[in-house]
DSSP file (Angstrom, degrees, kcal/mol; ACC not computed):
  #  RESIDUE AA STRUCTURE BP1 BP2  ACC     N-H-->O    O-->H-N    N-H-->O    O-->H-N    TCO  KAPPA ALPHA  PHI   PSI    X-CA   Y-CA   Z-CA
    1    1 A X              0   0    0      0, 0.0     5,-0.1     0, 0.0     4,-0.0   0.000 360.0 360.0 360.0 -29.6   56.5  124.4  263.5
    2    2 A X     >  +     0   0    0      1,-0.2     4,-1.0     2,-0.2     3,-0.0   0.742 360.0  53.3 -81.7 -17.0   54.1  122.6  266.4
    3    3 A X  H  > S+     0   0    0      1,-0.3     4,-1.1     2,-0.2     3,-0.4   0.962 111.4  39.1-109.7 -48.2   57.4  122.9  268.4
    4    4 A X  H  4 S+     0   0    0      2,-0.3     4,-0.5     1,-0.2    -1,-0.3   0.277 115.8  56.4 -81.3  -9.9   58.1  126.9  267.8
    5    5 A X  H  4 S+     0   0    0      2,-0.1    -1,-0.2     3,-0.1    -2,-0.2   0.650 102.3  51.8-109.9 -15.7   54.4  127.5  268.2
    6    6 A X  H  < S+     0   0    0     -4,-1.0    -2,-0.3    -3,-0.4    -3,-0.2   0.904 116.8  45.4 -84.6 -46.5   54.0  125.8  271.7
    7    7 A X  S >X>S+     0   0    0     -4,-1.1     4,-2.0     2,-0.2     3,-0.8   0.477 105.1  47.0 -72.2 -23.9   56.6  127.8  272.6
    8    8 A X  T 345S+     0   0    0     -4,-0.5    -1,-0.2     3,-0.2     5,-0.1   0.640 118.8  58.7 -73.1 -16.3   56.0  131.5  271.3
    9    9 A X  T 345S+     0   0    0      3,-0.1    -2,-0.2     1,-0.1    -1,-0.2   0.610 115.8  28.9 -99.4  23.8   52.4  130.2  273.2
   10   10 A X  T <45S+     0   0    0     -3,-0.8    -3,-0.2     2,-0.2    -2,-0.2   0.512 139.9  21.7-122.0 -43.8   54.1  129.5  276.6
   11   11 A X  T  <5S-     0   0    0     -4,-2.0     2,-0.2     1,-0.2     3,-0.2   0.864 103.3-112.7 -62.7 -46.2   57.0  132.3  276.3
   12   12 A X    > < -     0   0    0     -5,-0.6     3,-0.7     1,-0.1    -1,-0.2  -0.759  46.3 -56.6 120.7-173.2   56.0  134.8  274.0
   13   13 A X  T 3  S+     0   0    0      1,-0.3     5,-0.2    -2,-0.2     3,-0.1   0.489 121.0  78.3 -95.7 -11.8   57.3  135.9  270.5
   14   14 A X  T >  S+     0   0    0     -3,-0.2     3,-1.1     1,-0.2    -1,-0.3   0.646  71.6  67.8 -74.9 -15.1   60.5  136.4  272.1
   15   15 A X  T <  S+     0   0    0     -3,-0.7    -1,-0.2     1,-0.2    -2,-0.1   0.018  87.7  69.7 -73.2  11.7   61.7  133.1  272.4
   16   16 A X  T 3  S-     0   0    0      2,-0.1    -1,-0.2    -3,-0.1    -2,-0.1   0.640  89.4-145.8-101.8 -31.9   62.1  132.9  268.7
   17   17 A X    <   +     0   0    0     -3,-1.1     2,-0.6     1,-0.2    -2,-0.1   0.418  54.8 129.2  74.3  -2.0   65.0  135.4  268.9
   18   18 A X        -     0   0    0     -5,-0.2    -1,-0.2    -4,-0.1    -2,-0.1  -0.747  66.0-120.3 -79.2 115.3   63.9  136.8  265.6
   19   19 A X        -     0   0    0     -2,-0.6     2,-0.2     9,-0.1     6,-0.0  -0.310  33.8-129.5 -39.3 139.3   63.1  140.1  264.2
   20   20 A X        -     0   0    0      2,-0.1     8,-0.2     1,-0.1     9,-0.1  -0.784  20.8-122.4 -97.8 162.5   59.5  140.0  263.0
   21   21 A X  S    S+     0   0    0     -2,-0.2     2,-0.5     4,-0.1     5,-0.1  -0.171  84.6  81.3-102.5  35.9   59.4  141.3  259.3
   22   22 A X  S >  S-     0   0    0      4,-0.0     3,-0.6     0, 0.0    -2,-0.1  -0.881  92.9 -20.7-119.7 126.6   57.1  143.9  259.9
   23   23 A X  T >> S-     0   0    0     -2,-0.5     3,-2.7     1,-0.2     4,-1.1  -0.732 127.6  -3.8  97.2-158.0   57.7  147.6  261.3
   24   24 A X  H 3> S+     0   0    0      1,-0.3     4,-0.7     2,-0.2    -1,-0.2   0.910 133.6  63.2 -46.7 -60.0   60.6  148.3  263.2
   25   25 A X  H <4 S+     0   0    0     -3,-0.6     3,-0.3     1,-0.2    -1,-0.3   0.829  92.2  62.4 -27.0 -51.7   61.4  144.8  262.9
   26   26 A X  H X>>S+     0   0    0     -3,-2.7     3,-7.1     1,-0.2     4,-1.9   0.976  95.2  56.6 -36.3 -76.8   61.7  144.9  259.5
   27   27 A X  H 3<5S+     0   0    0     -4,-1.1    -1,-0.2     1,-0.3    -2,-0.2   0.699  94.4  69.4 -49.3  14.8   64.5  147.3  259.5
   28   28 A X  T 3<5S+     0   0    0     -4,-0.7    -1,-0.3    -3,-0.3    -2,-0.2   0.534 111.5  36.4-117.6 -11.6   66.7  144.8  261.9
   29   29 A X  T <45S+     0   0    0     -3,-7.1     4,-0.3    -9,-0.1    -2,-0.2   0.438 120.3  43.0-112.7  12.0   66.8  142.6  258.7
   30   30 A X  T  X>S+     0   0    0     -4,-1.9     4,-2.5     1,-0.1     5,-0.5   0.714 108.5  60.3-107.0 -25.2   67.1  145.3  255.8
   31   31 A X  T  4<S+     0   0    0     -5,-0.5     4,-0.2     1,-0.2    -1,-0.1   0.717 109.8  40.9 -69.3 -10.3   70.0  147.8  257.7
   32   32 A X  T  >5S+     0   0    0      3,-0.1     4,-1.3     2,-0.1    -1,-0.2   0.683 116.5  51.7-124.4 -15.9   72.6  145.2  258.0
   33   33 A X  T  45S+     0   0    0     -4,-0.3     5,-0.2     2,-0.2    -2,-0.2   0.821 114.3  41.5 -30.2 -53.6   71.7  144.0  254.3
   34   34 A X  T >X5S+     0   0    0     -4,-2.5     4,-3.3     2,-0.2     3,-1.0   0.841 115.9  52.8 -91.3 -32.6   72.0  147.4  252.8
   35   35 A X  H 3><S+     0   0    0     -5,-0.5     4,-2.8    -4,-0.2    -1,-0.2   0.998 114.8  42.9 -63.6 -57.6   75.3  148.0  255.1
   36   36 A X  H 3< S+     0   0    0     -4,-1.3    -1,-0.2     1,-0.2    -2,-0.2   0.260 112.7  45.2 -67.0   7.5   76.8  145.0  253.9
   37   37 A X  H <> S+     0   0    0     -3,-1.0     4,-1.9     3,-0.1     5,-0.3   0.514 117.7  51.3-115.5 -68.0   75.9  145.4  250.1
   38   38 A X  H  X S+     0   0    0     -4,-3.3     4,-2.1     1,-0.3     5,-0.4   0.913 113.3  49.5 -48.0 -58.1   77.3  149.7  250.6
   39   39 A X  H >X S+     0   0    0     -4,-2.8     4,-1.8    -5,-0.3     3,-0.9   0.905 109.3  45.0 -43.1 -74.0   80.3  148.2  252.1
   40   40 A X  H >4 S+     0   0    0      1,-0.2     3,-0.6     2,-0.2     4,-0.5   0.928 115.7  52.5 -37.3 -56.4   81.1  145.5  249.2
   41   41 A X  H >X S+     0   0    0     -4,-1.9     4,-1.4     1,-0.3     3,-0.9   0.830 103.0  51.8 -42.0 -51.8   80.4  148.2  247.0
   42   42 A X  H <X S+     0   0    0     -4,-2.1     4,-1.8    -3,-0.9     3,-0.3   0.789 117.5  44.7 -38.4 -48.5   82.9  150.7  248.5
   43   43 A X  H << S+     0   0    0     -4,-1.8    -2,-0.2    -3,-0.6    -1,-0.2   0.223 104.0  55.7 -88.0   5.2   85.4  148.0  248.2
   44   44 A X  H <> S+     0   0    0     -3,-0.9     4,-0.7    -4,-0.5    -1,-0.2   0.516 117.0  40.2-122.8 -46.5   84.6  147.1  245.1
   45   45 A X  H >X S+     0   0    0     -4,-1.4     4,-0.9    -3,-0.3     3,-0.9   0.946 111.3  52.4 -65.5 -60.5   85.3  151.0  244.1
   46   46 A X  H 3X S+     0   0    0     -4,-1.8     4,-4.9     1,-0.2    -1,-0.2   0.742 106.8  53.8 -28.7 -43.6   88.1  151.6  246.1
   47   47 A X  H 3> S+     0   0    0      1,-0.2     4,-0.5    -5,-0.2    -1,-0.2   0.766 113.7  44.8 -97.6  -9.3   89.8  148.3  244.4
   48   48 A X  H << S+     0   0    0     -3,-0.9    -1,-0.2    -4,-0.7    -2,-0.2   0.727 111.8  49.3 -50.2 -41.2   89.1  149.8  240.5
   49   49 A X  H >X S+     0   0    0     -4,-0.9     4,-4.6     2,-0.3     3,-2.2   0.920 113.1  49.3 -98.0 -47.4   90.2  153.2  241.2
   50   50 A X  H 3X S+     0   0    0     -4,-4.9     4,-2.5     1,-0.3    -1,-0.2   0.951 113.9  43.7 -46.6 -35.0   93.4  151.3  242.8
   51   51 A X  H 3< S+     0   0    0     -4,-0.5    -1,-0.3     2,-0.2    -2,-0.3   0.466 110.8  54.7 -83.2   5.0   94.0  149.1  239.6
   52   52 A X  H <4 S+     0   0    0     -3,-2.2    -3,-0.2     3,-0.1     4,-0.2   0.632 110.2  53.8-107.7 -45.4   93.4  152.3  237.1
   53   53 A X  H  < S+     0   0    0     -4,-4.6     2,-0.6    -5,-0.2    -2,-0.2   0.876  91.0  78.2 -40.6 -47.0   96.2  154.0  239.2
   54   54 A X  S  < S-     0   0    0     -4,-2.5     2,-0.2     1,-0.1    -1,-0.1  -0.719  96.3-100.2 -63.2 103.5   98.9  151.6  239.0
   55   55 A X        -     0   0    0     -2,-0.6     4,-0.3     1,-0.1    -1,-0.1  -0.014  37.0-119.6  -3.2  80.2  100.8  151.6  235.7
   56   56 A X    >   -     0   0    0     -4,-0.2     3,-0.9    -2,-0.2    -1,-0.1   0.543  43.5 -76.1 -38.4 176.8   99.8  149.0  233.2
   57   57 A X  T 3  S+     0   0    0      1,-0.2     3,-0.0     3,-0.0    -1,-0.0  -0.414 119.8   8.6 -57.3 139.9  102.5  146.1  231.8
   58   58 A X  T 3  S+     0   0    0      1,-0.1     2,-0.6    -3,-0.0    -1,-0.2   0.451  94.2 121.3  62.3  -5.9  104.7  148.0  229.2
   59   59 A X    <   -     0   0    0     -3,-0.9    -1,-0.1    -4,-0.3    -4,-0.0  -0.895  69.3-125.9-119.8  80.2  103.4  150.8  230.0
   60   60 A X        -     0   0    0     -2,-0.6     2,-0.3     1,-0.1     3,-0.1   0.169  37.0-122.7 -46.9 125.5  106.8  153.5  231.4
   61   61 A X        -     0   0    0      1,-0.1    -1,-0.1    -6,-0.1    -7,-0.0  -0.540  38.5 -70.2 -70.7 149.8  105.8  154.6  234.8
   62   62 A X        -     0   0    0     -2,-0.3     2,-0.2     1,-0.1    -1,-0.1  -0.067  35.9-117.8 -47.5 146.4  105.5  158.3  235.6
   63   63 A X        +     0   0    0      1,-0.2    -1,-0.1    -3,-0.1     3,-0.1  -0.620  42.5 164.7 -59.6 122.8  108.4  160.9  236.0
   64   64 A X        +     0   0    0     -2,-0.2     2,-0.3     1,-0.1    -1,-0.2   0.198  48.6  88.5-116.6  13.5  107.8  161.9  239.8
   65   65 A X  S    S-     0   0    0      1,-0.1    -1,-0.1     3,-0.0     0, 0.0  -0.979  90.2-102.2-120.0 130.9  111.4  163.6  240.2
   66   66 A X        -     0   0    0     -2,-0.3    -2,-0.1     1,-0.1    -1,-0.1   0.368  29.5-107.5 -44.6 155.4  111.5  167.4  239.3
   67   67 A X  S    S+     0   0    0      2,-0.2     4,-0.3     1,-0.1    -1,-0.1   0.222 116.7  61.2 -83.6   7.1  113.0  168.3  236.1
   68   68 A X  S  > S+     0   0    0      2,-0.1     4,-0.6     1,-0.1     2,-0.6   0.867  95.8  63.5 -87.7 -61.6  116.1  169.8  237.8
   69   69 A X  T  4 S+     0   0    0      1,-0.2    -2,-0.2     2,-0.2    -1,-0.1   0.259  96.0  54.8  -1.3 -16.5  117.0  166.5  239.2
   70   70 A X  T >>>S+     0   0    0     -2,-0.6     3,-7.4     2,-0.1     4,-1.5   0.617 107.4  52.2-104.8 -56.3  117.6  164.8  236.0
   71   71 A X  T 345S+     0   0    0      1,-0.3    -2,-0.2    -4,-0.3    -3,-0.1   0.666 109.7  45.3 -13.3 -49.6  119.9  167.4  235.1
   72   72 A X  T 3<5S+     0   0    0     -4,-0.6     4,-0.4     1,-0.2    -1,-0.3   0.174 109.9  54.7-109.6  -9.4  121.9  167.1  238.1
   73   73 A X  T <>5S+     0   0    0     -3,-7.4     4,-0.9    -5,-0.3    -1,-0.2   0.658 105.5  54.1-110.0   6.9  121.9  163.4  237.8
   74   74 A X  H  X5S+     0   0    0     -4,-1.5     4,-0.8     2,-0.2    -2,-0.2   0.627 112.5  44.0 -73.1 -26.6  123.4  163.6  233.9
   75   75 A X  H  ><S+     0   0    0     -5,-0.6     4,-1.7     1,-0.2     3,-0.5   0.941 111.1  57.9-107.7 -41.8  126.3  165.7  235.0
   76   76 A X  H  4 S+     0   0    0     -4,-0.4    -2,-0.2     1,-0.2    -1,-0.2   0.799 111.8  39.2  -4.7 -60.6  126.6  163.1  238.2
   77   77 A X  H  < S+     0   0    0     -4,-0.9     5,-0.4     2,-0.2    -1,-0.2   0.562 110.9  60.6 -90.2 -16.0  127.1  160.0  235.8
   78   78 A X  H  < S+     0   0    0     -4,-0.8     2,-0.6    -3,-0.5    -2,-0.2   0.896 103.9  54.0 -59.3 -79.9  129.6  162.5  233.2
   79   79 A X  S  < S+     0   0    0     -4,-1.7     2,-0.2     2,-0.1    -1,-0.2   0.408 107.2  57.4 -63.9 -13.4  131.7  162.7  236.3
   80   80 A X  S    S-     0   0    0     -2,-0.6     2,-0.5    -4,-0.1    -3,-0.0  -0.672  76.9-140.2 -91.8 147.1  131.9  158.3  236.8
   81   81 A X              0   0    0     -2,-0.2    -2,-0.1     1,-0.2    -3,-0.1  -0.590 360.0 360.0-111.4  88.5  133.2  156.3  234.0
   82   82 A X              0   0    0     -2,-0.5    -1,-0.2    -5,-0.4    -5,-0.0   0.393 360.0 360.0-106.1 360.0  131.1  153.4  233.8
């Protein structure tokens, strides 16, 4: 402390490299807090919304191919004899 107070009293208050926590100052340690908390959070949302999208264990995944398209692949697999 003697060492960082001889020096803000031969340099100034810059030589600390520090935001002071008042004023404007303040906001140069709560804006990159609050970004970095909204970010986790966003990512934190984003990675729920993914996992409720994906289809659980057991669970048959959705039909995405049109309901002519199974038709047409029934009379497809008549014509093989497997």
């Amino acid at each position: 402390d003697q060492i960082k107070a001889a020096l803000v009293a031969e340099y100034g208050d810059r030589v600390l490299a520090t935001p002071r926590s008042e004023g404007i100052g303040l906001a140069a340690w709560v804006v990159p807090t609050a970004a970095f908390l909204a970010a986790c959070a966003l990512i934190a949302a984003a990675a729920l919304r993914w996992r409720r999208r994906r289809p659980q264990a057991g669970q048959p995944a959705a039909a995405t191919a049109p309901a002519g398209d199974s038709d047409r692949l029934d009379a497809d697999l008549e014509r093989y004899e497997l």
